[in-house]
N, C-alpha and C positions, 0 to 999 in steps of 0.2 A: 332332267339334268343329264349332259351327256357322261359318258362311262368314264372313269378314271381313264388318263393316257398315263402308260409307265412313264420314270423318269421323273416327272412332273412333280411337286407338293401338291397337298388337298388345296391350298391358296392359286391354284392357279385356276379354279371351277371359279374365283371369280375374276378373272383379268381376261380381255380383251383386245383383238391385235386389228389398228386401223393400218393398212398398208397401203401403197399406190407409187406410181413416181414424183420425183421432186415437182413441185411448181403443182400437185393433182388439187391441193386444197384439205388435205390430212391436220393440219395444225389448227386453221380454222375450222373444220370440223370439229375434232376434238375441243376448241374453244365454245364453240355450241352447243354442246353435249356437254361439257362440264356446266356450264349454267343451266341446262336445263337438266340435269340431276342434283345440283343443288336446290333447285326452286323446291325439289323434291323431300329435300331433307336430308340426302344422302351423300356420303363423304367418299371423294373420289381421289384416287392418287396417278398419277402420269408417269409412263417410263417412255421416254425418248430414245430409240436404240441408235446409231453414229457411228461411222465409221470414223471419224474425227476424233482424235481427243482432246483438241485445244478446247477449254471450257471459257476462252475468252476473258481471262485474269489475266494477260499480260502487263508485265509492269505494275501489278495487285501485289500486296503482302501474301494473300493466299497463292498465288500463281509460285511468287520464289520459295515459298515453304514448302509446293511440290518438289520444286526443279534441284531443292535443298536437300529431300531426302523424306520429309515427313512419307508415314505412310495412309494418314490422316489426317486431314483437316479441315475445319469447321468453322465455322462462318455465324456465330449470332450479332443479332440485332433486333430490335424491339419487331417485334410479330415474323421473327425469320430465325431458321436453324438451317444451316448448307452444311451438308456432311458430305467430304469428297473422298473416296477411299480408293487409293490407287493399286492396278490391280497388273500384274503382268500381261495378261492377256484376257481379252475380251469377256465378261462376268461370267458364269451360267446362269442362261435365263434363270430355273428355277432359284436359284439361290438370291438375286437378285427381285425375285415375285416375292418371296418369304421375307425379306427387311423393307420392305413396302407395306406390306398386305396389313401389319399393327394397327388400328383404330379406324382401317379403311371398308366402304360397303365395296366398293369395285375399284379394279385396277385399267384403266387404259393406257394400250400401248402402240406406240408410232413406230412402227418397225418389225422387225422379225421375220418377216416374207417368206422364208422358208420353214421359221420355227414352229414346235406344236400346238400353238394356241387354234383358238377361231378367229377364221378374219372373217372385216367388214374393208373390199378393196375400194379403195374410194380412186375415181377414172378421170382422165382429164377432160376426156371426150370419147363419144358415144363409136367414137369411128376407130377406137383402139382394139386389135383383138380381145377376148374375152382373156384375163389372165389365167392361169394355172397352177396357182397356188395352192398347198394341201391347208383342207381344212376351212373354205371359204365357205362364210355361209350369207351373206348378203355383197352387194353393191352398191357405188354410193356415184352416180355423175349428173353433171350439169345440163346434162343432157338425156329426152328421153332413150329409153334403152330396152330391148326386148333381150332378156335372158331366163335362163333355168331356174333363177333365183332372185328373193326379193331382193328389188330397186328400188331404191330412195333416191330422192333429191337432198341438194347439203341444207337446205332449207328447212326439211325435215326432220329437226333436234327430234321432238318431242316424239314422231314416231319411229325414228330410229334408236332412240334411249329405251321407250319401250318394249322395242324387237329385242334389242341388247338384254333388257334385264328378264323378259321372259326364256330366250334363248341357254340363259345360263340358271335359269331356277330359280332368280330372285324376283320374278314381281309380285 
C-alpha cells in the first residue's frame, strides 16, 4: 500500500484518479470499471471533478432553491438521494473523499490532474506526448503505446480494475 501522502484522510488509500483530455474516453472507462467491479461485489462511488458548476437543473425546483439561497438541497425519489451542497469555492479534495468514502469499497475519480491522488491517464491517441502528471501510475489508449508504465487498452475493465485494486491494497 503506498505511504500515507500528508494532507490527505486515511479514505483517500482508497480513491482513485482517472485523468486525460475531454473527448480521451474517461467516463466510458470509468462506466467499465464500475461494472466490472460490481460483477465483483464491490461498491464503488464516482467523484466527477468540473470546472462548471451548472449541474443542469435549470428551470428544476432544485436549480431555484440554489439560485434562492438554500445551502442544501436534496433531491429523493424511489432508489435516488441527490445531495447538492453549495460551497464557495471549489471542495477540498480531501473533505469531499471523506463524505463519499461511507459504505463505499473504492472511490473513482474523473479529474484532479494535478491533485495527490494516483492516476490512471487515459490518452486519446498513442501520438500524444507522454503526460506529466504527479503520481501516475498506469495508462489507458486506444492505441498501442510503448511507455515506462503499464498500458491498458479501454477494453480492459477487468484487468485494469485489477491493477486498480492491487495497486491500492485491496485485492
Amino acid at each position: 500500500m503506498n505511504p500515507p501522502t500528508p494532507g490527505l484522510p486515511e479514505t483517500a488509500f482508497k480513491a482513485i484518479s482517472l485523468v486525460g483530455p475531454s473527448g480521451s474516453g474517461k467516463t466510458e472507462l470509468i462506466c467499465r470499471l464500475l461494472s466490472w467491479f460490481g460483477s465483483q461485489g464491490l461498491k464503488i462511488a464516482v467523484l466527477k471533478h468540473s470546472h462548471k458548476s451548472s449541474l443542469g437543473d435549470e428551470g428544476k425546483d432544485t436549480g431555484r432553491f440554489r439560485r434562492a439561497g438554500a445551502s442544501t438541497v436534496a433531491l429523493a425519489a424511489p432508489g435516488l438521494l441527490q445531495i447538492t451542497r453549495v460551497c464557495p469555492e471549489d471542495p477540498p479534495l480531501p473533505a469531499v473523499l471523506e463524505a463519499l468514502s461511507a459504505g463505499v469499497d473504492l472511490i473513482l475519480v474523473e479529474g484532479y490532474k494535478s491533485g495527490p491522488l494516483p492516476k490512471i491517464v487515459v490518452m486519446a491517441s498513442s501520438k500524444e506526448p507522454l503526460p506529466d502528471y504527479p503520481q501516475t501510475i498506469a495508462l489507458v489508449c486506444r492505441e498501442p503505446l510503448t511507455a515506462p508504465l503499464p498500458v491498458f487498452f479501454p477494453h480492459q475493465a477487468p484487468e485494469l480494475g485489477a491493477f486498480i485494486l492491487e495497486r491500492l491494497g485491496r485485492s
